[in-house]
C-alpha angles and dihedrals in degrees: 000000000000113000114265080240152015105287099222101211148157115193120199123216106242111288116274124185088221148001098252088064083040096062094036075061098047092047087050088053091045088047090047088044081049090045099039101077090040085057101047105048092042077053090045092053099036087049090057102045098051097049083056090051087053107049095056116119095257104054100024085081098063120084095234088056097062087047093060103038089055088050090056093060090048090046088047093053097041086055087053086056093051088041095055097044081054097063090061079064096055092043091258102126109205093122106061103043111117100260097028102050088062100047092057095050087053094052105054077042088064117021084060099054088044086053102047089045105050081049095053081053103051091049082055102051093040077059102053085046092066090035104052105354085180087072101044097053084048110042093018106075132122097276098053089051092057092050093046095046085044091058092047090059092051104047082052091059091050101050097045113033084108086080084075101065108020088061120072145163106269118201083225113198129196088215141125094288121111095206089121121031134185089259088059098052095048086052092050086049097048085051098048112120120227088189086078104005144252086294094083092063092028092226090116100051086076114124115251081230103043109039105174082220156092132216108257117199140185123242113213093214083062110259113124112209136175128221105207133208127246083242081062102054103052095076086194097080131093145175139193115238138184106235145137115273120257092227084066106060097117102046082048097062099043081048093057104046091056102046081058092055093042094035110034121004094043103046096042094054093051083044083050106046092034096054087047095050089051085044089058100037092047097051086047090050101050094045078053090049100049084055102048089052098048085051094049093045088059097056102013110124123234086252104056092056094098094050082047098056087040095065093034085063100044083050085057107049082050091049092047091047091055095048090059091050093047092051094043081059097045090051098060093041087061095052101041098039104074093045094055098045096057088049096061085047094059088036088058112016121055108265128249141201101268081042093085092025087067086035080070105047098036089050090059103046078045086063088047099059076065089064109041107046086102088060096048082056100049088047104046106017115084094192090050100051096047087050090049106049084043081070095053098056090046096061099040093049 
């Protein structure tokens, strides 16, 4: 959906007091453009490898399973969003062409919301597994994952189809219009989600070479002032962009404020307080443990040794189970926390400086929690890594 005119704009890059701060900026956005390829195809190739871990026979059968192999084909396609805006950077303009500019909104739409929430369930039902194991063997099995993650998806498309038609291709200018002044990008920046990416507001698919922008600082004795680029003064120019439509504001920054909620805030609470609550029962269950075996040891008969070793190691194929799982969840609490804490506090509190300086960095350590989950499974999980390792075998013999 190509805009009715020519958009007359001239973006900013975010305010900076001074142009020390502005080029520390400007070297954190060159070393994410350098990072961002490596990332992704690590992610491509780890995605991969670990769907087809999961879908062997002998795990395939296992809810998680379906859980994270479904998340490997979310994390796969949200990487495919970051690496395609990352090709505007580089002056390969596959993002902001009409069609494809909007697929690729609606995907890191909803490829972020599918993995945050198979992981919420996962941390649930890792829960109830320490809480009432009885229920899980008998309501958590492979069919009720696929329905689940079914429902998920669907829920996703349904939430966020509105990022088909509310995003368009712009003709930007760096002309003489103020359709678009420094106060509105930054308000477009502080908005944008990292629980999808920069895409969704087209402010990131901007070349490292041919920013359509000035540095605009900020004078203490209270004059604001923009140095503009060479790209900026000539008012001939012009540039197509993937954005969201100006028509639209409003319905952006409702948007916005909800996706947070549904995407970020939400999820991360119930990750939070879940991962606490198994923290706390399984401390309590192994100090019970320790006791009831001391206990058992003291008046257990030389004949019941063998029914005794048998549930200690069912107990501990549960207990190891649940600490994968556990450490699947942490690890994605690590990566995405940072990100999205710097992110309420640009959605509530005025922004500063080494606000968007943090946004940067923390953005980037958020895309690579999308490329190392199989390495968090081969390290930890047990299964997975004995699966995996049966694969390689097979292929070298």
């Amino acid at each position: 959906m190509e805009g009715n005119s020519s958009a007359n704009v001239r973006l900013y890059y975010p305010p900076f007091e001074d142009a020390d701060t502005f080029e520390i900026y400007l070297k954190i956005r060159s070393s994410q453009t350098t990072l961002l390829p490596f990332i992704c195809g690590i992610g491509f190739a780890a995605n991969i490898v670990s769907l087809v871990v999961f879908m062997q026979p002998s795990l395939r059968r296992l809810s998680c399973s379906i859980y994270l192999a479904a998340k490997s084909v979310s994390d796969f396609l949200f990487l495919l969003t970051v690496f395609i805006i990352w090709l505007a950077r580089v002056e390969i303009e596959a993002f902001n062409v009409s069609g494809i500019c909007q697929l690729v909104v609606f995907f890191s739409y909803l490829t972020a919301f599918v993995s945050i929430w198979l992981a919420v369930v996962l941390t649930v039902e890792n829960l109830l597994c320490v809480l009432k194991p009885w229920y899980v063997q008998r309501s958590c099995n492979a069919t009720s994952a696929t329905v689940l993650t079914a429902i998920i998806v669907s829920l996703g498309i349904i939430l966020y189809q509105f990022s088909l038609w509310n995003n368009g291709v712009a003709h930007l200018s760096a002309g003489n219009s103020t359709a678009a002044t420094a106060e509105h990008y930054n308000g477009l920046i502080v908005n944008a989600s990292e629980s999808g990416n920069l895409a969704r507001y087209g402010l990131d698919g901007l070349s490292d070479h041919k920013e359509l922008s000035g540095h605009h600082t900020h004078d203490p004795n209270g004059t604001d002032e923009s140095t503009e680029s060479p790209l900026a003064a000539n008012s001939g120019t012009s540039k197509k962009l993937c954005m969201q439509l100006e028509k639209f504001n409003n319905f952006i920054v409702a948007t916005t404020y909800i996706d947070s909620l549904i995407t970020i805030f939400v999820p991360l609470i119930i990750l939070a307080v879940t991962n606490s609550a198994i923290v706390v029962i399984a401390v309590r269950s192994t100090r019970k443990s320790k006791m009831l075996n001391s206990q058992k040891s003291q008046y257990q008969s030389p004949g019941g040794y063998h029914s005794v070793k048998k549930h200690s190691t069912a107990a501990a194929l549960e207990t190891q189970a649940s600490k994968f799982l556990f450490l699947v969840s942490m690890t994605l609490l690590l990566f995405h926390f940072p990100s999205h804490v710097i992110r309420l506090k640009m959605l509530i509190l005025p922004t500063k400086p080494m606000d968007f300086l943090l946004q940067r960095i923390f953005e980037t350590l958020y895309y690579t929690h999308y490329a190392i989950s199989f390495f968090v499974y081969l390290v930890f999980g047990s299964n997975f890594r004995r699966v995996f390792l049966a694969l390689v075998r097979r292929k070298n013999a």
